[in-house]
N, C-alpha and C positions, 0 to 999 in steps of 0.2 A: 538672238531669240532663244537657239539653244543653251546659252549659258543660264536665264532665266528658269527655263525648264529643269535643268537639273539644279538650282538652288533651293528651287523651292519642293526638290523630291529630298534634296538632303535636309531641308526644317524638317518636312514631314517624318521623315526616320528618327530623328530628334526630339519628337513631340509624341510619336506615338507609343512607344516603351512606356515614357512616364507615365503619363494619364492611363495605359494599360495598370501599371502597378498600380496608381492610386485607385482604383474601382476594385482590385484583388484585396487590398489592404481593407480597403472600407466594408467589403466581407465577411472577409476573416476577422473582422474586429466584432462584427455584427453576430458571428457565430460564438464566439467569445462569449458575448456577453449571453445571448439565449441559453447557451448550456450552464452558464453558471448561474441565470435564474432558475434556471430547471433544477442546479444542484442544491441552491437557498430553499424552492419549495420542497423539494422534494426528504430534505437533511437541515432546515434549517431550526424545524423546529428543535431539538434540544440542544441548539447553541444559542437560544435565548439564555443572554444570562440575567439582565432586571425588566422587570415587566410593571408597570404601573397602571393602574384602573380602577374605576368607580362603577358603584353597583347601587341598584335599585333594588329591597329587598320587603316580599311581602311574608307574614309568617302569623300564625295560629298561637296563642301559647295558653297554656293551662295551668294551674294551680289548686292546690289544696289546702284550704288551712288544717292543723293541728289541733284537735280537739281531747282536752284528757278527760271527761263525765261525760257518757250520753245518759244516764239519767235512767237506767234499763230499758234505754232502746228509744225513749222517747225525745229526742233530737240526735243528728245525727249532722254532720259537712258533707258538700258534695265536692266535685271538680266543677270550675267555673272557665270554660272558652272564651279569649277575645280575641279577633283578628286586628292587628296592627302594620307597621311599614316603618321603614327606616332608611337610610341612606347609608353608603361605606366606602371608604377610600383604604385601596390593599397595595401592596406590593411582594410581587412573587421573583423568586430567586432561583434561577436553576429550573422551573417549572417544577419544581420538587418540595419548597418551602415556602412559606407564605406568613406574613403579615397584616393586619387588618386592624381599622378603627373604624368603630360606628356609633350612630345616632340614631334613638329608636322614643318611641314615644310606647312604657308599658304599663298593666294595670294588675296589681297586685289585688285579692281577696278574702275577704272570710264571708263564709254563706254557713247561716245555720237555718238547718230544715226541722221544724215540729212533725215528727210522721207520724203521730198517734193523734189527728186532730182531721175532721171531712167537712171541706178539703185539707189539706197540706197546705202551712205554712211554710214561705224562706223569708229569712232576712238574709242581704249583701250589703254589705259594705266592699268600697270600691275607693283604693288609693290610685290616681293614674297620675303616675313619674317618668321624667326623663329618663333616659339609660342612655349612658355611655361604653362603650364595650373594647375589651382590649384582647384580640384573639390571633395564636397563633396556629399553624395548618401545616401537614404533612399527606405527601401525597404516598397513599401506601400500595397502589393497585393500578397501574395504568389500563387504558384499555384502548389507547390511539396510538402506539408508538409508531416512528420515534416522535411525534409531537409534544406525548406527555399529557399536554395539557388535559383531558378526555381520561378521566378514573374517577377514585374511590380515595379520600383525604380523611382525615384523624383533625377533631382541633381540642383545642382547650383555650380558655379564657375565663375574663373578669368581667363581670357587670356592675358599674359604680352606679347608685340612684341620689341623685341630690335631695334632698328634705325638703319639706314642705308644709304649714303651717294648716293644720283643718281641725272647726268645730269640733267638740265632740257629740257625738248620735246618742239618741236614746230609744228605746223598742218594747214596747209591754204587749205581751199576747192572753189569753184566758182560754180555759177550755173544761174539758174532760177526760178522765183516764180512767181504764178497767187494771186492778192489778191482777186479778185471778176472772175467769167465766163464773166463781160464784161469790165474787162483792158487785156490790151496786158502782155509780161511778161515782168517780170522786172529784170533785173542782182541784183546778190546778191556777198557777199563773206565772210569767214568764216574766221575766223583764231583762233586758239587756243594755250594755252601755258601751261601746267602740271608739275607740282611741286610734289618733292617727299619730306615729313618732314624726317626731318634726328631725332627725339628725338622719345622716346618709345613710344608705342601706347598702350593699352589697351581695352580689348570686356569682359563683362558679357553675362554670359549663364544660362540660364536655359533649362532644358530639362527631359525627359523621356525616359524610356529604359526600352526592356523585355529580362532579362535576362533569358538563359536555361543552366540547367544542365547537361554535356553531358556524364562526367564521374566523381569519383573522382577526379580527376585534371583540368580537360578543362569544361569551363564555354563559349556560345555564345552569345552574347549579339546584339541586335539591336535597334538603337538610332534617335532619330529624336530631336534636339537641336536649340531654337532662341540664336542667336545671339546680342548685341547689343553695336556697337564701339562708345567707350565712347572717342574719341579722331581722331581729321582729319589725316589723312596717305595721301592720293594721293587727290588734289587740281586740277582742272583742269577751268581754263578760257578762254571764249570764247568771241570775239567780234563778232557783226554781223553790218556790212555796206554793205547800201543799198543806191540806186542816189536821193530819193525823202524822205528818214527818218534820222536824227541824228542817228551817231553809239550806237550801244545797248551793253549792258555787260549780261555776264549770267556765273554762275559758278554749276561747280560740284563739291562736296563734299564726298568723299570715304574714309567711314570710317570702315567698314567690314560688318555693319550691315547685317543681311540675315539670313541665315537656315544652319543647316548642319546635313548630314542624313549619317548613319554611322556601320560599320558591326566591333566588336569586339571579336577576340581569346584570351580568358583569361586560364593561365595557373599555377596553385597553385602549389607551389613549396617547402610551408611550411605552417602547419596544427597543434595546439596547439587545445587538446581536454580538458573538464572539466569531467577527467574518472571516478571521484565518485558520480556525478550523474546518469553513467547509472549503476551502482550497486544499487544506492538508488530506479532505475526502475523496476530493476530484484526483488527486495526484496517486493519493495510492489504489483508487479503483480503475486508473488508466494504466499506471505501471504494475501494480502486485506485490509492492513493498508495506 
């Protein structure tokens, strides 16, 4: 019986070392790992080295046509607002660079206003074109380090508009005009004719943008962009005949030129980290090399 008894004290001494290290190990492995997510969130943002995401973008944009006669004063262009949207697929590098392709649905115009007539006349004409956009991004001003991602960006790009085939418009107005407080008035009359180019158009941008970081994945961005249409889209000519002057010409010219101000939902959808740098972090903030 006593032989019994001390066989099974010598398993026991044999059993309980081991399974003591394995519950040590399983620890220590366990703390491993927490501190190095702690070193990922804490350091991991600017060892992102490619970042890929799609963004949902709402924006304002504005326009002016070109006008070379107002006639001394008597028609005049305004700026014309429309809110639009778009879609964008980016890829950011280094959270420092960035590239971007998007799809936006815009509306180019010419607006001519009669302001010597009660009320006030406008004529618009309205081309609404695809746009395709090809924009690259520099980030110049952090304000989240080290994340990055959270500043102040620089971009420049291209705007391509595919053509499109539209009637052309016609517009006749009539009225009255005083040229001095002591003539009577004199009849006038307007006629206008707007042309749509049917071949692509083209706009450079340059702009600025503060992007904020909202979580690991969702980035908001807020934009303010010139415009500048490198190419005539909507054409509009206008005669003026009057009883006592030769008939006058005057055109507008609408080419996109203007501003566009802009609210961006970006959404990261894939995230490539450089994870032996932040070992190389962990190692020299424990040792001091």
């Amino acid at each position: 019986m006593m032989k019994h008894y001390l066989l099974y004290i010598l398993i026991g001494l044999a059993v309980l070392p081991a399974s003591g290290q394995g519950i040590t190990d399983y620890y220590r492995v366990t703390q491993i790992h927490q501190q190095y997510q702690r070193l990922l969130s804490r350091y991991g943002g600017p060892q992102i080295r490619d970042r890929w995401y799609v963004a949902l973008d709402g924006f304002i944009k504005t326009d002016r046509a070109q006008l070379d006669n107002a006639y001394d004063g008597l028609i005049e262009t305004n700026a014309v607002g429309k809110a639009s949207g778009g879609v964008t697929l980016g890829w950011s590098h280094r959270e420092t660079w960035a590239v971007e392709g998007s799809y936006s649905r815009i509306p180019i115009h010419t607006q001519l206003a009669i302001s010597q007539t009660n009320p006030s006349v406008s004529i618009r004409s309205i081309d609404v074109r695809n746009a395709f956009t090809l924009r690259a991004k520099r980030l110049v001003l952090s304000t989240s380090k080290p994340w990055l991602r959270s500043g102040f960006w620089v971009s420049g790009g291209m705007w391509m508009l595919p053509g499109n085939n539209q009637p052309t418009t016609n517009f006749s107005a009539s009225g009255y005009r005083y040229h001095s407080q002591w003539e009577t008035h004199e009849p006038f009359r307007l006629t206008s004719q707007t042309t749509v180019q049917s071949q692509t158009a083209a706009l450079a941008e340059l702009g600025v943008e503060y992007n904020v970081r909202l979580s690991n994945s969702f980035d908001l961005g807020l934009s303010a962009r010139k415009l500048w249409g490198l190419t005539d889209v909507v054409t509009t000519n206008v005669t003026y005949t009057a009883l006592r002057e030769a008939p006058q010409m005057a055109t507008l010219q609408g080419t996109g030129s203007g501003m566009s101000y802009g609210v961006t939902l970006r959404y990261s959808f894939s995230t490539q980290r450089n994870q032996a740098k932040v070992l190389n972090i962990q190692g020299k903030s424990r040792l001091g090399r």
